[in-house]
N, C-alpha and C positions, 0 to 999 in steps of 0.2 A: 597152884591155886590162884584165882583170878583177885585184884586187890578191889577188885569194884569200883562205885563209887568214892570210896574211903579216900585214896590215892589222889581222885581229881580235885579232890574239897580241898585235901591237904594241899596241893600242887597253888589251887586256888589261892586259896588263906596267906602262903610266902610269899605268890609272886605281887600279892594287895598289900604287902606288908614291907616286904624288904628291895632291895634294889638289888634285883636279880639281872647279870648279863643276859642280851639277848641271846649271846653264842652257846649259853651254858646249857646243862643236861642237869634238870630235878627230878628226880624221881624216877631215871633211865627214862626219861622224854626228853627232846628238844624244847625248850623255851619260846623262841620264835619271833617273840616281840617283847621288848621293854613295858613295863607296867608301870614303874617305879625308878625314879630318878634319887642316889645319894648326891649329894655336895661336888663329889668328884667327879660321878659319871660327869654331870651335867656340865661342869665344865669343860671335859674334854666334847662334847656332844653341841657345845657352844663355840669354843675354841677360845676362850677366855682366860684373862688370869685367875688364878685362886681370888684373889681380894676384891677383884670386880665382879664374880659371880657373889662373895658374900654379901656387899652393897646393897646390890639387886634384889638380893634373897629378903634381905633389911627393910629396903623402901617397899619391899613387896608386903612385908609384914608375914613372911614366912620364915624367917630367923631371925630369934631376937638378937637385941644389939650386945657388941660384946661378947656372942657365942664361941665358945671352948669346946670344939668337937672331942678334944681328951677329955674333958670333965663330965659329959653329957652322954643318952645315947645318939646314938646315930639317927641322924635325920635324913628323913625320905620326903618324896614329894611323885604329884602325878605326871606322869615323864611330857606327856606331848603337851598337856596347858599350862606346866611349869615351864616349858623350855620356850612354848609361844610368848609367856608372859613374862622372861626374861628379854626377848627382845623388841619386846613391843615397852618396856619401860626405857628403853634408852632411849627413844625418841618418844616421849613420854610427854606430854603439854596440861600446864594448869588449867582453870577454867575460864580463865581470860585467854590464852595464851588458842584454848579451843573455840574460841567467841571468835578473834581475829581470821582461822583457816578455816573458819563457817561463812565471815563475813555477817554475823550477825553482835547484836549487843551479847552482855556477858547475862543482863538477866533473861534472856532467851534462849542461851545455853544454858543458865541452870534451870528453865524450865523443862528444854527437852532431856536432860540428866536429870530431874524430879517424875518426870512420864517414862522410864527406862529406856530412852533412845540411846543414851551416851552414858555406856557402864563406867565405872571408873577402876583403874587397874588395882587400885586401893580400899581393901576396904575399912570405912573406919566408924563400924557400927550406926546403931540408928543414932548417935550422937553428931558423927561426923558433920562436916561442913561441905558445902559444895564446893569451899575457897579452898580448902585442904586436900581436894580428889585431884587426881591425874587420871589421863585421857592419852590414848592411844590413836596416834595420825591412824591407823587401821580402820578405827572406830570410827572417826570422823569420814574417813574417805567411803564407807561402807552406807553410811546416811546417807551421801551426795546423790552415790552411785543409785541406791534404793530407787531415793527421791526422781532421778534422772531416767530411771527403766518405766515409771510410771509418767513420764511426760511425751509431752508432744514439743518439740521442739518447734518455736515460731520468733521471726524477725521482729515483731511489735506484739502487744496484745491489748490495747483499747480498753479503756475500762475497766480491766482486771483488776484485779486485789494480790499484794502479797500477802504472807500468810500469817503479819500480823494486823493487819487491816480484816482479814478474814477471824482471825483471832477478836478481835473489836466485835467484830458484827453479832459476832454467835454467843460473846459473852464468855467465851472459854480458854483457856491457858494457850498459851503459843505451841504447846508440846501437844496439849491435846488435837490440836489440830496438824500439825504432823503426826499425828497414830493415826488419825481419821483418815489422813490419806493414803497412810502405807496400808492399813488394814480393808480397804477400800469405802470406807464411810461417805468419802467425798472423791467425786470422778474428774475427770476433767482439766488434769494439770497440766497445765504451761508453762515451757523454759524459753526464756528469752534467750536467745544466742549470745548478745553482746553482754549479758551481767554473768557472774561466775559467783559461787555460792549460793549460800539460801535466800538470797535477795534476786534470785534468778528465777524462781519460781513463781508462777501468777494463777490465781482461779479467776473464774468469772461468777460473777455476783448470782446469776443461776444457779450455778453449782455446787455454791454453798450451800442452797437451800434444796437441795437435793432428795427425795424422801428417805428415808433412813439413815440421815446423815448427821441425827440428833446424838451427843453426846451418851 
């Protein structure tokens, strides 16, 4: 008799639940892919010590401090965005610390981290502080790159505006005006070869004024 559905919900339901091997057989099926990272997989799957994955796990705010995996049950986690965000906090930067490999001020990073450009590895409720988030070099380097597929690269650009001189004009946040450009609000972007960072970037004073390009 055929187990039907029953069988894949159930299959379902453990492998969302527990930290099943990929090599293993549930339910006389292959597994195939991890779903579910324990403490240990994840260690070995990092190549870490014990105590440096529990840190991680700590500053990540996905185990509390002081956790006693004898005292407790057992802790799971989602295998591929745990294990990306274990190692994207080692090289992990405050929000000054991401000001400086922007090349912009810190309150212009915490504007673009207020616009959701710059998640933070940390979350620390709608309380949290922007002084308290950390930032992943990934994240930072992902804006540049963004920002830099959408330009046109040029040796000078005359008259142009950076983009908080563009920010000035329009009356709108520093962040808002990077979402304007990545989501195409405002066309037109120029990188200056010789500047590196977001101070690299130039509109021209037309193109601010773009039609559709109102907040």
């Amino acid at each position: 008799m055929s187990p039907g559905p029953i069988r894949d919900f159930l299959r379902d339901h453990i492998l969302e639940r527990d930290a099943v091997s990929p090599m293993a057989r549930l339910l006389r099926e292959p597994v195939g892919g991890r779903r579910r990272h324990s403490v240990s997989s994840l260690r070995k799957s990092l190549g870490l010590p014990l105590h440096e994955v529990h840190r991680r796990l700590v500053r990540l705010g996905l185990m509390p401090p002081g956790f006693v995996p004898a005292d407790n049950p057992p802790l799971t986690f989602p295998a591929e965005e745990t294990a990306q965000l274990c190692l994207d906090i080692n090289g992990s930067m405050t929000l000054a610390e991401a000001a400086r490999a922007l090349a912009c001020t810190t309150d212009q990073a915490r504007a673009l981290h207020e616009a959701g450009l710059m998640t933070s590895l940390v979350d620390h409720g709608s309380n949290g502080s922007a002084q308290r988030e950390v930032f992943a070099m990934r994240t930072i380097d992902d804006l540049l790159a963004r920002l830099a597929s959408l330009s046109r690269e040029v040796e000078t650009a005359p008259g142009a505006l950076d983009i908080q001189a563009t920010a000035t004009r329009r009356s709108v946040s520093f962040g808002c005006v990077v979402s304007m450009i990545l989501d195409g609000r405002i066309r037109g972007l120029r990188r200056l070869a010789v500047r590196s960072g977001l101070p690299a970037f130039r509109l021209l004073a037309e193109d601010v004024s773009v039609p559709g390009a109102s907040p």
